[in-house]
N, C-alpha and C positions, 0 to 999 in steps of 0.2 A: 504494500500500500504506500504512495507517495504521502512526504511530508508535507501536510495540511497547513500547520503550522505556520505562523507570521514571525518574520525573523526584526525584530526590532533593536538599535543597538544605543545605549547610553553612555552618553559622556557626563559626569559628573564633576564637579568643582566649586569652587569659590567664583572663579574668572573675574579675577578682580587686579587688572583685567583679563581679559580673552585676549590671543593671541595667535600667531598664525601657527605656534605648534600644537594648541589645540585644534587647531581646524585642519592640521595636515591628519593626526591621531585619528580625528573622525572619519575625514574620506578614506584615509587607509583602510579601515577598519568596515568602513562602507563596501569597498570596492572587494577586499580579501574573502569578508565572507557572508557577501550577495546581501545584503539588509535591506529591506524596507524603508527605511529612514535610520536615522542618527537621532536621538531627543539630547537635547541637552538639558541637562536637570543643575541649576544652580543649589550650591548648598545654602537650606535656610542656617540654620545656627549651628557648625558643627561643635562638637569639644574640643576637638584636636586644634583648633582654629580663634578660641575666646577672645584675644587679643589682635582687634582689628581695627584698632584707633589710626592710622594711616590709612586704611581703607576708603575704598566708595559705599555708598547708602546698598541696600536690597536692592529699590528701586534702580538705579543707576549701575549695578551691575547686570540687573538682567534687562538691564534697555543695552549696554553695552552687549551683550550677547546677543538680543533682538537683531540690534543692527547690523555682528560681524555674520550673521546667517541668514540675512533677510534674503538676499539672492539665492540662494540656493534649496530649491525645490526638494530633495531627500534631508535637510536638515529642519528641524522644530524645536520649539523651547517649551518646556513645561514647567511651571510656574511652584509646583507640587509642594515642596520643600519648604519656598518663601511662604506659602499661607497656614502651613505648621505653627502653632507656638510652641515653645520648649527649644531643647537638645536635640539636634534631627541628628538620626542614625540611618544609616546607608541600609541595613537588615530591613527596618520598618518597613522602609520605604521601598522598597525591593519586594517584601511581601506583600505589602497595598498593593503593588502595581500587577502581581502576580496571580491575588485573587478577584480584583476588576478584572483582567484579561486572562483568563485560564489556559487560553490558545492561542497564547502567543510566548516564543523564545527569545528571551530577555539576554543580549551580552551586552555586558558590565565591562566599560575600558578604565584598563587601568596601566598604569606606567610603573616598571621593574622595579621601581621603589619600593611602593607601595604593596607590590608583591611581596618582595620580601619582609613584608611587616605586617603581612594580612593576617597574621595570628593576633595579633597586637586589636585588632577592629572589635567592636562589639556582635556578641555572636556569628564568628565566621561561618557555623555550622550556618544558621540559617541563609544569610549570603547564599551558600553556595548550593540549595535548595532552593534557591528563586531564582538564578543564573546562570549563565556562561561565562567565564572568567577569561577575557582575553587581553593579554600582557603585553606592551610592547615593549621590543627588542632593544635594549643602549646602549651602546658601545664600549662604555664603561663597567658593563657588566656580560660577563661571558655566558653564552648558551649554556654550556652543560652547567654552571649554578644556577640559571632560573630553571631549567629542567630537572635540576634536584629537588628544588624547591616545589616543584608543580606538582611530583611525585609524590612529597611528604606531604599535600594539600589533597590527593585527591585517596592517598590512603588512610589522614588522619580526618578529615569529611566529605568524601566522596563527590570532591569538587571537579567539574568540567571545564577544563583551562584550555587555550589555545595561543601560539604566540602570534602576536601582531608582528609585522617586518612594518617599519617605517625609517625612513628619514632619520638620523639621529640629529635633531636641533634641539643646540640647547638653550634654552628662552626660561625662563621662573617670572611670576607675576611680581613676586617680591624684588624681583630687578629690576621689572620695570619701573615700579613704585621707587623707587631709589631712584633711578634713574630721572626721573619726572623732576625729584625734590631736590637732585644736583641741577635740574635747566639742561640736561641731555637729551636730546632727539630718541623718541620710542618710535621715527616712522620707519614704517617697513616690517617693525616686529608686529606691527598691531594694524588690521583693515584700515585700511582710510577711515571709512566712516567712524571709526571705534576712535581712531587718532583725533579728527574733529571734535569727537564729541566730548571727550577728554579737554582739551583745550578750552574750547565755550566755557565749559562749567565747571574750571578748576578744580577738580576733581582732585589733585594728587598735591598739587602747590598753588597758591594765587596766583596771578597771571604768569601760568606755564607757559615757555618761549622754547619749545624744545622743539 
């Protein structure tokens, strides 16, 4: 019997801002294996994250994400996270999304980092009962350790992991943010439109001239 199944793939983050290596992450991950769309899911409040006093607002981060995927037809933003109150957990919200849509195959992108800290998360077990774990590739980190790592993840929960190949760029939103507060140029790391919009509404420093 063919897979019925709708293949849906999430990028999750702060994006604060969004940049072009998250949007390289997602078409990769679009193109490798065959999706439906990409949602981009802003985090509301993580834990790992409390300390966001340099930051953009909610709002202004997911107009920043609005805008760097507005052109593009397999990419959507889901709001999900931001209209939570509390601690938002990646598990919860992974299960919401899993018992709305029962028939549909949820991958979950995540970057080798993160991989190898995915014990560290709250309930990985359940994660990896609502997902597909797919990791992409760094160059600073060699195959055969995320592949040991994948192995002790899907023998210690029974998790379905795949490696993403992309691009190795290296971009941190927290550099850009520094970068903004030294008066250093973020264009090119960031869509035009995302760079404008930054700019207008001082977002990072009073009248940014980067």
């Amino acid at each position: 019997m063919p897979d019925c199944k709708h293949r849906i793939g999430i990028m999750g983050g702060t994006f604060d801002p969004i940049h072009i290596g998250h949007l390289m992450l997602a078409e990769c991950a679009y193109e490798q294996f065959q999706l439906e769309q990409v949602m981009f899911l802003p985090s509301g409040n993580p834990p790992h994250k409390q300390d966001r006093s340099d930051g953009a607002s909610d709002l202004q981060r997911m107009e920043m994400v609005r805008l760097a995927i507005e052109d593009n037809r397999h990419f959507s933003l889901d709001p999900e996270e931001m209209l939570r109150s509390g601690l938002t957990y990646t598990n919860e919200t992974l299960k919401m999304l899993k018992d709305r849509h029962p028939d549909t195959d949820y991958y979950f992108i995540i970057g080798a980092d993160s991989l190898m800290t995915f014990d560290t998360w709250k309930n990985p077990d359940i994660i990896c009962q609502n997902c597909i774990l797919v990791a992409a590739v760094r160059d600073q980190l060699d195959v055969c350790t995320m592949n040991r790592k994948m192995e002790e993840l899907k023998d210690r929960y029974g998790a379905r992991i795949h490696l993403l190949h992309t691009p190795d760029v290296e971009i941190s939103s927290s550099s850009l943010r520094a970068w903004c507060r030294q008066n250093r140029s973020i264009r090119y790391y960031v869509p035009d439109r995302v760079y404008e919009y930054i700019r207008k509404n001082n977002i990072y420093v009073p009248n940014y001239k980067g």
